[in-house]
C-alpha positions as CSV (number, residue, x, y, z in Angstrom):
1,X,-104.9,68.2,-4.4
2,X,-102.8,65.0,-5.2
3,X,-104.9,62.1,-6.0
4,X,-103.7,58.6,-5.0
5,X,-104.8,55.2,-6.7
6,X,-107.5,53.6,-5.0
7,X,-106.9,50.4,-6.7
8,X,-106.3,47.2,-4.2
9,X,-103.5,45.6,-5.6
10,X,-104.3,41.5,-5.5
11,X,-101.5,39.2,-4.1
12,X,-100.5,35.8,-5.7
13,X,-99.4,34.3,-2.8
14,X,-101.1,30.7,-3.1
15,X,-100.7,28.0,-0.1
16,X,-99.5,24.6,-1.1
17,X,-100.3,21.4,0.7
18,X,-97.6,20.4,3.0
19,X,-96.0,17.2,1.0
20,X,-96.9,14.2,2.2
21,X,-95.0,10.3,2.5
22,X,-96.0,7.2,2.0
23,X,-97.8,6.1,4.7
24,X,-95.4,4.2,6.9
25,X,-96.9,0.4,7.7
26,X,-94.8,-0.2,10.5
27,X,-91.9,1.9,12.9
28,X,-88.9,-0.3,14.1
29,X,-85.6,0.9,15.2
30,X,-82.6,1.0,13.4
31,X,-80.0,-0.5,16.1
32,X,-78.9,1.0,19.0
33,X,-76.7,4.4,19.5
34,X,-73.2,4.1,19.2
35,X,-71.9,4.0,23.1
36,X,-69.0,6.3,24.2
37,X,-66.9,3.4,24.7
38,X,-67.0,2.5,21.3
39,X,-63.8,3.9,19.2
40,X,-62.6,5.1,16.0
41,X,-62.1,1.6,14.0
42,X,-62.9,-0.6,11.4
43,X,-66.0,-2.4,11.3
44,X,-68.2,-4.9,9.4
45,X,-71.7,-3.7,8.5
46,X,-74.9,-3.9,6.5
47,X,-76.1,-1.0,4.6
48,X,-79.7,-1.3,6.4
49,X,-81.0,1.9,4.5
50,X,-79.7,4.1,1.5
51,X,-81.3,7.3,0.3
52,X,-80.9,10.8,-1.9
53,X,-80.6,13.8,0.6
54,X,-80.3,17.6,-0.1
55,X,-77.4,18.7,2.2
56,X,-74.5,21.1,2.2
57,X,-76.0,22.7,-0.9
58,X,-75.6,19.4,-2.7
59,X,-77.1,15.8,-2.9
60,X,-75.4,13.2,-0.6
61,X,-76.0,9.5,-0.6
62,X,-77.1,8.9,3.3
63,X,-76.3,5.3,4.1
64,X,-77.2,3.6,7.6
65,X,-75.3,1.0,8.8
66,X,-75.7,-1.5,11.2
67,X,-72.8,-3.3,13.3
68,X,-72.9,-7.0,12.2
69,X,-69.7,-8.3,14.9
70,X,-67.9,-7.9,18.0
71,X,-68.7,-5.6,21.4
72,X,-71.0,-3.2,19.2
73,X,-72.6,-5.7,17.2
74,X,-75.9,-4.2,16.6
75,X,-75.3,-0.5,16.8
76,X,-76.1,1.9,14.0
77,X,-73.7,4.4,12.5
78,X,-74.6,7.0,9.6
79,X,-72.3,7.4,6.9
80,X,-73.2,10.7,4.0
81,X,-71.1,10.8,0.7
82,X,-71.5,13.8,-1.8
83,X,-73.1,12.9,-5.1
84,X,-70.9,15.0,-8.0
85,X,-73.7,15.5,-10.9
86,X,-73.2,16.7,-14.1
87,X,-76.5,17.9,-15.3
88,X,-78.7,15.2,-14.4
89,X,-76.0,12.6,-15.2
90,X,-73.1,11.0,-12.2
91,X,-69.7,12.1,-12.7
92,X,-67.8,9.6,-13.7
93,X,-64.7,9.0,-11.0
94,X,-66.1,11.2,-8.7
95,X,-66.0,9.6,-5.1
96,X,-69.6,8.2,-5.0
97,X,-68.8,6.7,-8.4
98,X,-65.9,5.1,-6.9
99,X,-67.9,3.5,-3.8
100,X,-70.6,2.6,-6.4
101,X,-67.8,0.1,-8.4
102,X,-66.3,-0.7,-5.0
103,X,-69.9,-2.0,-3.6
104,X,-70.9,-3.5,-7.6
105,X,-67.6,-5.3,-8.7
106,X,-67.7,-5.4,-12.5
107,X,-71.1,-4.6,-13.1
108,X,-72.5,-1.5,-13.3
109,X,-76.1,-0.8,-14.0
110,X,-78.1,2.0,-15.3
111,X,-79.4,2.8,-11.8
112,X,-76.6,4.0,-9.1
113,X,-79.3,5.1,-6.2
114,X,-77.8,3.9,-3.2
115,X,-80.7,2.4,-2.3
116,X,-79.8,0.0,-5.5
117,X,-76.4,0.1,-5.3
118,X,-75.7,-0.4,-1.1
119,X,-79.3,-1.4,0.7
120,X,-78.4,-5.2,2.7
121,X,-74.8,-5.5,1.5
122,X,-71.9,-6.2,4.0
123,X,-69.1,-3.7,4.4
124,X,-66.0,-3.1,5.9
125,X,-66.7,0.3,6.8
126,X,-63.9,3.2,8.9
127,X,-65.7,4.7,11.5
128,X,-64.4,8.2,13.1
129,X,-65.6,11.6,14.4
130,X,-65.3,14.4,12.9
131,X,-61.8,15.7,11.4
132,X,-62.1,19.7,12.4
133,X,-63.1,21.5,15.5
134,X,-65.7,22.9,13.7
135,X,-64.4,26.3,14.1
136,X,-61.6,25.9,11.3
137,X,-60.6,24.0,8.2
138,X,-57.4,23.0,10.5
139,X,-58.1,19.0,10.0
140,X,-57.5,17.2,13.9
141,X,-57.3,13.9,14.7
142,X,-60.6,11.9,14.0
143,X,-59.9,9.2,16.4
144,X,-61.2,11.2,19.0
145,X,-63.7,12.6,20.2
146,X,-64.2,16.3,20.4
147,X,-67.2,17.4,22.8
148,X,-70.5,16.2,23.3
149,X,-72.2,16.8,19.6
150,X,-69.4,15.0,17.9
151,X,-70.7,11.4,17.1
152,X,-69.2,8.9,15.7
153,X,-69.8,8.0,11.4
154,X,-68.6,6.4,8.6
155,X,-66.1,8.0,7.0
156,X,-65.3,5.5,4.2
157,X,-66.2,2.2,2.7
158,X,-62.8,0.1,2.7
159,X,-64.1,-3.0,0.7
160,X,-66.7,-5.5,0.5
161,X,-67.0,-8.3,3.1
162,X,-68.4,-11.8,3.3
163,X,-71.7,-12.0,5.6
């Protein structure tokens, strides 16, 4: 007759605490939604946050801005930029690097987080919607919009503006 282990085997599995923020003091809106009236243009904005975010397989700089002039003044538009690392280094003349001296001038300090870098400067920011149908690589015109999930974003920092 066979004989079969009788030994429980134990599992490892341990449970981790969820992680946990920093206690937020206050909640306040951003701005206001972009409107469906509002097109595909240039504007002038302040970075009103800047953070690190794990997207697309990658790190991205997510910047919010905040309409400053004009019909829209006051809405809020999200703008994400890839962050090209080399080890634990920036790539130098990758295209975050690039907005980094565009948004610093000369200077350029031992700390590119876009919250150092962008947070409460003014921009002149290009706002569009997305460039495919979603479905292809096939790039379409980003002046307009496509259906009711594409929203308008920034696509690009032109230059730096006076406040």
């Amino acid at each position: 007759m066979p004989s079969y282990p009788t030994r429980k085997l134990k599992s490892t599995l341990r449970l981790l605490p969820a992680k946990q923020g920093k206690p937020l003091s206050a909640l306040r809106l951003a701005g206001i939604e972009p409107s469906p009236e509002m097109p595909a243009s240039n504007y002038k904005a302040i970075v009103t946050s800047a953070e690190i975010v794990w997207k697309y397989n990658r790190n991205n700089a997510r910047l919010f801005f905040r309409v400053l002039e004009g019909d829209f003044s006051g809405t809020s538009l999200e703008g994400w930029f890839p962050i090209d690392l080399v080890g634990e280094e920036l790539k130098p003349g990758c295209r975050y690097h690039r907005l980094c001296k565009l948004a610093l001038g000369d200077s350029e300090p031992d700390n590119l987080h876009p919250a150092h870098v962008f947070k409460d400067k003014v921009f002149l920011v290009s706002a569009r919607y997305r460039r495919s149908n979603g479905k292809s690589r096939e790039l379409e015109d980003d002046t307009v919009k496509k259906d009711s999930t594409d929203k308008l974003k920034v696509g690009t920092i032109l230059g730096v503006a006076e406040l």
